[in-house]
PDB file of N, H, CA, C and O in Angstrom:
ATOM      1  N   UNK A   1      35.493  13.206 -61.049  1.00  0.00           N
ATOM      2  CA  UNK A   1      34.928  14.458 -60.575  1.00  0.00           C
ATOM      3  C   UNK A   1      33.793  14.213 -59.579  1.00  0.00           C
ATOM      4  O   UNK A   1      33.400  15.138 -58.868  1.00  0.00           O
ATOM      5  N   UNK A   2      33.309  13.111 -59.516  1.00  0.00           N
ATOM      6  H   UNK A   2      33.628  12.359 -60.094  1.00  0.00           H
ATOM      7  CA  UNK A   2      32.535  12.760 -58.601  1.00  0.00           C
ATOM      8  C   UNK A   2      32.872  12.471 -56.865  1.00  0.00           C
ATOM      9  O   UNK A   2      32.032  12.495 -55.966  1.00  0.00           O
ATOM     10  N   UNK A   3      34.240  12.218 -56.736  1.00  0.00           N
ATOM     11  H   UNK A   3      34.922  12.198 -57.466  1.00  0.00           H
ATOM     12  CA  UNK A   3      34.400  12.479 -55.575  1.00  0.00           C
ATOM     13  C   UNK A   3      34.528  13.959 -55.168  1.00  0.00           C
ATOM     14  O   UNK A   3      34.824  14.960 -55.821  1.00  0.00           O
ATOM     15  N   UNK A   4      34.201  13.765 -53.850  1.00  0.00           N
ATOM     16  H   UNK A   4      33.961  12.952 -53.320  1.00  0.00           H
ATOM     17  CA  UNK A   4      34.236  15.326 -52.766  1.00  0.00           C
ATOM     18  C   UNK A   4      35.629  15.947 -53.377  1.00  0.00           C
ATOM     19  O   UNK A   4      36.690  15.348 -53.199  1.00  0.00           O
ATOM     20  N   UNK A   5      35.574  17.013 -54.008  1.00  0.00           N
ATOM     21  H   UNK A   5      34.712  17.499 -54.153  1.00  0.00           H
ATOM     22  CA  UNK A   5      37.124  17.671 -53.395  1.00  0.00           C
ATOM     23  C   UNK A   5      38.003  17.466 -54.229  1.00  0.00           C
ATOM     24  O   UNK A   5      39.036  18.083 -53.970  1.00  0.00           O
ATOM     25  N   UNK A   6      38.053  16.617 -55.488  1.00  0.00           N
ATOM     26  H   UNK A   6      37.214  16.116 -55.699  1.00  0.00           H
ATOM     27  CA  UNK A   6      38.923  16.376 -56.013  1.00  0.00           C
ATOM     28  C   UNK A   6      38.288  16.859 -57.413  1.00  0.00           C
ATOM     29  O   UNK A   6      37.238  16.675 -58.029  1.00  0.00           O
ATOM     30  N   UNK A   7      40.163  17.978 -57.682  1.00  0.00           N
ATOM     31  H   UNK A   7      41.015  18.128 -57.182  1.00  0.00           H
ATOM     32  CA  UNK A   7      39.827  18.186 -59.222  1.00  0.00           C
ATOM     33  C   UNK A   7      39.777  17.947 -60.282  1.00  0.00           C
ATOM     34  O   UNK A   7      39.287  16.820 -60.220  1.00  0.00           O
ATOM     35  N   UNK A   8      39.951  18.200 -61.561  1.00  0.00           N
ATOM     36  H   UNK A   8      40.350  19.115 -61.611  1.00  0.00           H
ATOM     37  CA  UNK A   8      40.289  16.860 -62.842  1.00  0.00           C
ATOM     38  C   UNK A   8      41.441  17.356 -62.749  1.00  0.00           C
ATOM     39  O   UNK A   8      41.190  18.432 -62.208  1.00  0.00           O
ATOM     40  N   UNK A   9      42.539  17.321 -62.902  1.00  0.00           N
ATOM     41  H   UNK A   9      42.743  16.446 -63.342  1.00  0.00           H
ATOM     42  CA  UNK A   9      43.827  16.998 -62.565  1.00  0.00           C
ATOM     43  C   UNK A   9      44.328  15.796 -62.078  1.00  0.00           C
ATOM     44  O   UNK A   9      45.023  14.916 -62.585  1.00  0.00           O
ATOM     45  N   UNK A  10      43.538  16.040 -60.366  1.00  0.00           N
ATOM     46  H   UNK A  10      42.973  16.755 -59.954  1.00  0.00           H
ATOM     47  CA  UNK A  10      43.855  14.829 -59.064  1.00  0.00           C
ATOM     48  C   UNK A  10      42.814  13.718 -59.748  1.00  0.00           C
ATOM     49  O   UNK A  10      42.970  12.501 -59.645  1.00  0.00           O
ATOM     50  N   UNK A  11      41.743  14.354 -60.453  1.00  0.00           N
ATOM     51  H   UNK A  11      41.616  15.342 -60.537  1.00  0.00           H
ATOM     52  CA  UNK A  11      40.772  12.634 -60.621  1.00  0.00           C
ATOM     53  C   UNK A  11      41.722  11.843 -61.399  1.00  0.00           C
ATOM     54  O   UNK A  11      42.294  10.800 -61.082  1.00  0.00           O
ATOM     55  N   UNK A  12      41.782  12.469 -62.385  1.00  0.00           N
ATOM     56  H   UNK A  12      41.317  13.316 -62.643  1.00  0.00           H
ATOM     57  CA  UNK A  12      42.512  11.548 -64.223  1.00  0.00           C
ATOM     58  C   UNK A  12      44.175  11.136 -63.129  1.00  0.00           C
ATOM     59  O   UNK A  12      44.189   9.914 -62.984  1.00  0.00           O
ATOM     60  N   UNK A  13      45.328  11.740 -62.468  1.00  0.00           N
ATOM     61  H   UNK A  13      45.317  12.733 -62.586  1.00  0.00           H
ATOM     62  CA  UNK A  13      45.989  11.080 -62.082  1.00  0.00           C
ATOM     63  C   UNK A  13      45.612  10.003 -60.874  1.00  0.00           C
ATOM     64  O   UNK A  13      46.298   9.021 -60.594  1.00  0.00           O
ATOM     65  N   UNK A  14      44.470  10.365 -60.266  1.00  0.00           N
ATOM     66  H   UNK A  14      43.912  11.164 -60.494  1.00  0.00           H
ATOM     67  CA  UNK A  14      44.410   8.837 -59.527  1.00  0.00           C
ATOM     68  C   UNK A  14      43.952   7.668 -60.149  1.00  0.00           C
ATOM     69  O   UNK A  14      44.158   6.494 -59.844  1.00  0.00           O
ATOM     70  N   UNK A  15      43.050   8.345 -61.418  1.00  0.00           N
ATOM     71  H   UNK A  15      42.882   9.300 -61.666  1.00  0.00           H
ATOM     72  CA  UNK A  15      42.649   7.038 -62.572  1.00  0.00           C
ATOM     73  C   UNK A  15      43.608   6.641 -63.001  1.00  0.00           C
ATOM     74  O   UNK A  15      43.593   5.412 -63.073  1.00  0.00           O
ATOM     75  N   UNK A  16      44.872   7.285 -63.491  1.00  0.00           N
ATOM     76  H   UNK A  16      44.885   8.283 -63.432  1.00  0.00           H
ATOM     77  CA  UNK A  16      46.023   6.731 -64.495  1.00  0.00           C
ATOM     78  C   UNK A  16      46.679   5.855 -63.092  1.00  0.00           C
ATOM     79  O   UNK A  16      46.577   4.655 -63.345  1.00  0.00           O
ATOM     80  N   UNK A  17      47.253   6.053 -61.841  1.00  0.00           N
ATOM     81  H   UNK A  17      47.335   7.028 -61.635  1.00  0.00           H
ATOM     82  CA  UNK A  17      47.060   5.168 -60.999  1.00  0.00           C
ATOM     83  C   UNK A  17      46.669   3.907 -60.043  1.00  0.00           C
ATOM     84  O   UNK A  17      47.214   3.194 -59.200  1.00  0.00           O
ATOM     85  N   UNK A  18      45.272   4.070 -60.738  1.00  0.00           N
ATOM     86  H   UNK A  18      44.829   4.649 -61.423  1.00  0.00           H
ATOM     87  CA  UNK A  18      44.547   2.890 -60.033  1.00  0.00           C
ATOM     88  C   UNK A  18      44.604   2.012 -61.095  1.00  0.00           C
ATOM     89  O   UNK A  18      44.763   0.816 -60.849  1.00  0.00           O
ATOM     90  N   UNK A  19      44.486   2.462 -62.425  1.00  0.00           N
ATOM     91  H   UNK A  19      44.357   3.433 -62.624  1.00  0.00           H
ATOM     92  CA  UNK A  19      44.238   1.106 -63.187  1.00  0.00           C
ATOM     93  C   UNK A  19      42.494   0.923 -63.454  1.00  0.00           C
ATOM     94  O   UNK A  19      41.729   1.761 -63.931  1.00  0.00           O
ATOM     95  N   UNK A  20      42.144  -0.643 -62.908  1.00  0.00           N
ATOM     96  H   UNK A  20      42.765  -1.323 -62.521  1.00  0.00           H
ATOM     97  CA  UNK A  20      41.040  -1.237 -63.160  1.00  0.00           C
ATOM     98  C   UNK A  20      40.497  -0.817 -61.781  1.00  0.00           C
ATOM     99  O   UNK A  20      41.001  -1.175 -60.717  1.00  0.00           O
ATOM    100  N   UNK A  21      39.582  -0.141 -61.889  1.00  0.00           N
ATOM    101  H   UNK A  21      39.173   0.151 -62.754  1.00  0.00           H
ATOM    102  CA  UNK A  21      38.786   0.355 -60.561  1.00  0.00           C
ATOM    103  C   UNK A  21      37.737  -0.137 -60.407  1.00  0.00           C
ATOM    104  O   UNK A  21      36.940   0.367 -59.616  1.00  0.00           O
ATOM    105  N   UNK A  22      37.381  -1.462 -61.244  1.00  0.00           N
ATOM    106  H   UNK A  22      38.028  -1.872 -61.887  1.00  0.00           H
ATOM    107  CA  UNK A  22      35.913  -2.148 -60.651  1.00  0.00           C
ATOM    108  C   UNK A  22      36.369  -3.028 -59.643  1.00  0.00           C
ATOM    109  O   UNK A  22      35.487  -3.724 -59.141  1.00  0.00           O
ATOM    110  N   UNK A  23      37.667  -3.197 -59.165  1.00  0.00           N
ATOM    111  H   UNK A  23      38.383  -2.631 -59.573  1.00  0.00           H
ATOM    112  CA  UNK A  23      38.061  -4.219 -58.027  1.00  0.00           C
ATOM    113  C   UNK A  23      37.067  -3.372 -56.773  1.00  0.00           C
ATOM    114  O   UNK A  23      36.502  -4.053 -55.917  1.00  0.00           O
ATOM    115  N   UNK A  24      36.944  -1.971 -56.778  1.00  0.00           N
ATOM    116  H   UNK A  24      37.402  -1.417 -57.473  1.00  0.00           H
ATOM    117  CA  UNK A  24      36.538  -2.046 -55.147  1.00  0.00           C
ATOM    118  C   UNK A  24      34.870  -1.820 -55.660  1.00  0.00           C
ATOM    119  O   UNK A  24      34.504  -1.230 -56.677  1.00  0.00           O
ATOM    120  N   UNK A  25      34.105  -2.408 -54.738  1.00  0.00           N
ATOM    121  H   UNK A  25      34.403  -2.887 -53.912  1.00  0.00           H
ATOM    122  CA  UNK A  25      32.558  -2.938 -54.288  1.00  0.00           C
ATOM    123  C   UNK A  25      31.927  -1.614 -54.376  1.00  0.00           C
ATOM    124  O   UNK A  25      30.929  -1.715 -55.089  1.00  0.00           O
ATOM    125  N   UNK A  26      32.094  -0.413 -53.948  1.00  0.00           N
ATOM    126  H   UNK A  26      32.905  -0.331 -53.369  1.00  0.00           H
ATOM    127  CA  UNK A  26      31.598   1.082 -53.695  1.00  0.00           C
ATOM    128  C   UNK A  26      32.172   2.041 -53.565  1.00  0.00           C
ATOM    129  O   UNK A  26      32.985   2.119 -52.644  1.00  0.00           O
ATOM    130  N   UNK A  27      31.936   3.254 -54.549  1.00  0.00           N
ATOM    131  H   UNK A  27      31.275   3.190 -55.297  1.00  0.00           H
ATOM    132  CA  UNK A  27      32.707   4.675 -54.145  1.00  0.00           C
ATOM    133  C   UNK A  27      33.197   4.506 -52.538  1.00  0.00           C
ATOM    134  O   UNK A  27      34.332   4.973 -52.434  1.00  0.00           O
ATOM    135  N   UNK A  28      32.765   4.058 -51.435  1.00  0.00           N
ATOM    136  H   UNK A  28      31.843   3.678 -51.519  1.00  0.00           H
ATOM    137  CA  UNK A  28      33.033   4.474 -50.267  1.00  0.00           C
ATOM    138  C   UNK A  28      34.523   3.783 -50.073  1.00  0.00           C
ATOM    139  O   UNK A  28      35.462   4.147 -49.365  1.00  0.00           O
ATOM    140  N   UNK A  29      34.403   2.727 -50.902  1.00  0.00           N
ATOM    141  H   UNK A  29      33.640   2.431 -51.477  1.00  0.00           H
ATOM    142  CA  UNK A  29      35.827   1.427 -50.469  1.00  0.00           C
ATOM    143  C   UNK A  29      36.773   1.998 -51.458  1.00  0.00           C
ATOM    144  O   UNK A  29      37.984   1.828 -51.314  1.00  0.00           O
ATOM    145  N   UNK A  30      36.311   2.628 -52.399  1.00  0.00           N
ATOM    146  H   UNK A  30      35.328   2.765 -52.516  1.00  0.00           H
ATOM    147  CA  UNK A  30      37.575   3.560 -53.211  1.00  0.00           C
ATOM    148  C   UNK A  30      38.203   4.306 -52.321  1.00  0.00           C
ATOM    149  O   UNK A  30      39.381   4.125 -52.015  1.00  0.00           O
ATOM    150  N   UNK A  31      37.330   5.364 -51.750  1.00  0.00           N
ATOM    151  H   UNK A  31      36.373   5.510 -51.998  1.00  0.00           H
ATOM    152  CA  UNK A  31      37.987   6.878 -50.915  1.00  0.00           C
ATOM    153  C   UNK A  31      37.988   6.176 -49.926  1.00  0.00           C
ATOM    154  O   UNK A  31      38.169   7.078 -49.108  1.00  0.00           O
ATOM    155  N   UNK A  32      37.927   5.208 -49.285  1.00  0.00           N
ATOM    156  H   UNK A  32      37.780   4.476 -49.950  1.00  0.00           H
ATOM    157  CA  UNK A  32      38.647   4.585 -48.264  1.00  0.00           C
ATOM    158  C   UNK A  32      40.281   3.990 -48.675  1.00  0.00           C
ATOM    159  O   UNK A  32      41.204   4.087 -47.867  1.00  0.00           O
ATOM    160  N   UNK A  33      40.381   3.628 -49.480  1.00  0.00           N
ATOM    161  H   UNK A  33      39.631   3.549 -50.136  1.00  0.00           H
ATOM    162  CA  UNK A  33      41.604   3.220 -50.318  1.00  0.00           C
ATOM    163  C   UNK A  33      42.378   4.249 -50.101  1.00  0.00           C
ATOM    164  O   UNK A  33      43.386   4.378 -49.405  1.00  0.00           O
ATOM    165  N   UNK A  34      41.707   5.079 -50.877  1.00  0.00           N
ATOM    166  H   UNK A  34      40.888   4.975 -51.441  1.00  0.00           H
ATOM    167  CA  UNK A  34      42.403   6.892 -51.140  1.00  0.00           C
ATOM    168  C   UNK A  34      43.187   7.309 -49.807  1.00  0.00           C
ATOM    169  O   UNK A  34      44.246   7.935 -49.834  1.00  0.00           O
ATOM    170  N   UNK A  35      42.493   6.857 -48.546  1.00  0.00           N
ATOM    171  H   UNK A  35      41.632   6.348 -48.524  1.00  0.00           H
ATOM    172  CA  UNK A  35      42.249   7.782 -47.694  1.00  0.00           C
ATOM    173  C   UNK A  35      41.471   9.002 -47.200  1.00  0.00           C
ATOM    174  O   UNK A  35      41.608   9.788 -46.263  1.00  0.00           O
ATOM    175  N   UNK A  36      40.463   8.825 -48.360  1.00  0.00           N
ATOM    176  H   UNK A  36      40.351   8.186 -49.121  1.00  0.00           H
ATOM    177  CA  UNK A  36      39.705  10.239 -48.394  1.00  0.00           C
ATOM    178  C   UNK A  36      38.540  10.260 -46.814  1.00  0.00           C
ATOM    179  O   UNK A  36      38.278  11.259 -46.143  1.00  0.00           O
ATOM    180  N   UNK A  37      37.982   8.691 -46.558  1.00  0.00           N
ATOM    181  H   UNK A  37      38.196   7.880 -47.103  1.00  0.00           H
ATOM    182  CA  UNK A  37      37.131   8.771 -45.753  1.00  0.00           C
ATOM    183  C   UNK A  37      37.973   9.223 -44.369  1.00  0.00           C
ATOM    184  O   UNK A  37      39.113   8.817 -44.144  1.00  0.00           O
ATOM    185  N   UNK A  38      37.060  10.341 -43.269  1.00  0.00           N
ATOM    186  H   UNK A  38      36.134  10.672 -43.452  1.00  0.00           H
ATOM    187  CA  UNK A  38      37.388  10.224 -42.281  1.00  0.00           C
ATOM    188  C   UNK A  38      37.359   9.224 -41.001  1.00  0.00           C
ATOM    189  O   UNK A  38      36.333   8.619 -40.690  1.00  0.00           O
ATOM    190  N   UNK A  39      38.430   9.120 -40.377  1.00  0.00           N
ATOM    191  H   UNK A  39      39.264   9.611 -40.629  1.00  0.00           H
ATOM    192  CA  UNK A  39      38.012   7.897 -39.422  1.00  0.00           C
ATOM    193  C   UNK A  39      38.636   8.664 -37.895  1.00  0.00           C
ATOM    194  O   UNK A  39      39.267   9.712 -37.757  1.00  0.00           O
ATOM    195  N   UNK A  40      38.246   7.840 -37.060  1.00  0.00           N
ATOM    196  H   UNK A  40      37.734   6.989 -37.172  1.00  0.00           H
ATOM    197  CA  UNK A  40      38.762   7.669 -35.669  1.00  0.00           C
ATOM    198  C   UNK A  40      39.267   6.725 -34.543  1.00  0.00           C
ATOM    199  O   UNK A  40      38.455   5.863 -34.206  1.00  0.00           O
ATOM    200  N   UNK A  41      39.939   6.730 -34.183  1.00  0.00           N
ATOM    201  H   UNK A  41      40.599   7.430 -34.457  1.00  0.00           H
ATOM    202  CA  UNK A  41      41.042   6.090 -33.486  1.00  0.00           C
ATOM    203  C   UNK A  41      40.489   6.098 -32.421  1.00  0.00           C
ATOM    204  O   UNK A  41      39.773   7.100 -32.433  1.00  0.00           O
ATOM    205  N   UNK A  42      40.328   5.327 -31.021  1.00  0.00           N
ATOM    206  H   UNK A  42      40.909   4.514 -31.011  1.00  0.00           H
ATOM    207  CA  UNK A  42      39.760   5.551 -29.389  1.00  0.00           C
ATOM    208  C   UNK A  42      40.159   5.231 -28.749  1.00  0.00           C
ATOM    209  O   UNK A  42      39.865   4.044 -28.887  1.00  0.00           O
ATOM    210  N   UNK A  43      40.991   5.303 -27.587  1.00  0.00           N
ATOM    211  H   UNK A  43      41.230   6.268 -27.475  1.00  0.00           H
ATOM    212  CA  UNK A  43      41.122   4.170 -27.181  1.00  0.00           C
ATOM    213  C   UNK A  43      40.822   4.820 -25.620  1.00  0.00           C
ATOM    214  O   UNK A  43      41.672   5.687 -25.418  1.00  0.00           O
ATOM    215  N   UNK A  44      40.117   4.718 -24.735  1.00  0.00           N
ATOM    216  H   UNK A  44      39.426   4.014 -24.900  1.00  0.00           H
ATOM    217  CA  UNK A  44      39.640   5.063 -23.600  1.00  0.00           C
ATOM    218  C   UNK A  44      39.445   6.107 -23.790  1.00  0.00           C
ATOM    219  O   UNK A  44      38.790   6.482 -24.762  1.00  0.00           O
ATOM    220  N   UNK A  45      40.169   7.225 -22.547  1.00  0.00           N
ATOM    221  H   UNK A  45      40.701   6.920 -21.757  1.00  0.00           H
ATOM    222  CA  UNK A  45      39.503   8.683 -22.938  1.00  0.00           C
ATOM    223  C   UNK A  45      40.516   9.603 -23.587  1.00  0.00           C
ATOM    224  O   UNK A  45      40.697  10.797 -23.349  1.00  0.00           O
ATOM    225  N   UNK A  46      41.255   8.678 -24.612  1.00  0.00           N
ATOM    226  H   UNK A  46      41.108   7.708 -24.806  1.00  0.00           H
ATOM    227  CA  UNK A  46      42.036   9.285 -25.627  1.00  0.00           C
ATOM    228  C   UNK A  46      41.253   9.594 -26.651  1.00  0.00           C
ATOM    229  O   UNK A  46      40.336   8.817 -26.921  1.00  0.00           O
ATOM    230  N   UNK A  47      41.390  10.441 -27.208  1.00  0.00           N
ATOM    231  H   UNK A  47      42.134  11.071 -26.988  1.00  0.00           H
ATOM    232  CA  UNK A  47      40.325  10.492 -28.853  1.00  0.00           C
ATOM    233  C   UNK A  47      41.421  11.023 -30.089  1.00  0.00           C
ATOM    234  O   UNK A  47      41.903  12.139 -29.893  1.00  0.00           O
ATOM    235  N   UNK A  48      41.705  10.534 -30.933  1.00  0.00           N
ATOM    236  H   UNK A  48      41.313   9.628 -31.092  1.00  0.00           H
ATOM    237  CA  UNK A  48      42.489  10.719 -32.443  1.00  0.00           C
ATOM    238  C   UNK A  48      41.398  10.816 -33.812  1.00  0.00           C
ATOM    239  O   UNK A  48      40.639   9.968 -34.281  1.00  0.00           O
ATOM    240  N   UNK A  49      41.653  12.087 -34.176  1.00  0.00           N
ATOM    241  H   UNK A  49      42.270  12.776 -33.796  1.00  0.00           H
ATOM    242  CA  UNK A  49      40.613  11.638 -35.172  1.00  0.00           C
ATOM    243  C   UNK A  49      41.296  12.369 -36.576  1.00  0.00           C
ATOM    244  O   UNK A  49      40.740  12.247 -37.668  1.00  0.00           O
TER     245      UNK A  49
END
């Protein structure tokens, strides 16, 4: 329940999913896992985000 956005439903099935979740270093490298963090793509004066 501590991530952004996600309900207990989505938490407890991404827990029954992940397993052992002390492998990643920081909440951030989890929801990076997830996909949760936003990112962006650049490449000249293209922009993807």
């Amino acid at each position: 329940m501590a991530l952004r956005r996600v309900s207990l439903v989505t938490a407890w099935t991404v827990l029954a999913e992940l397993g052992d979740i002390s492998r990643f270093d920081s909440p951030r490298q989890l929801m990076a896992y997830l996909g949760l963090v936003p990112s962006e793509h650049s490449s000249g004066s293209r922009r993807v985000v």
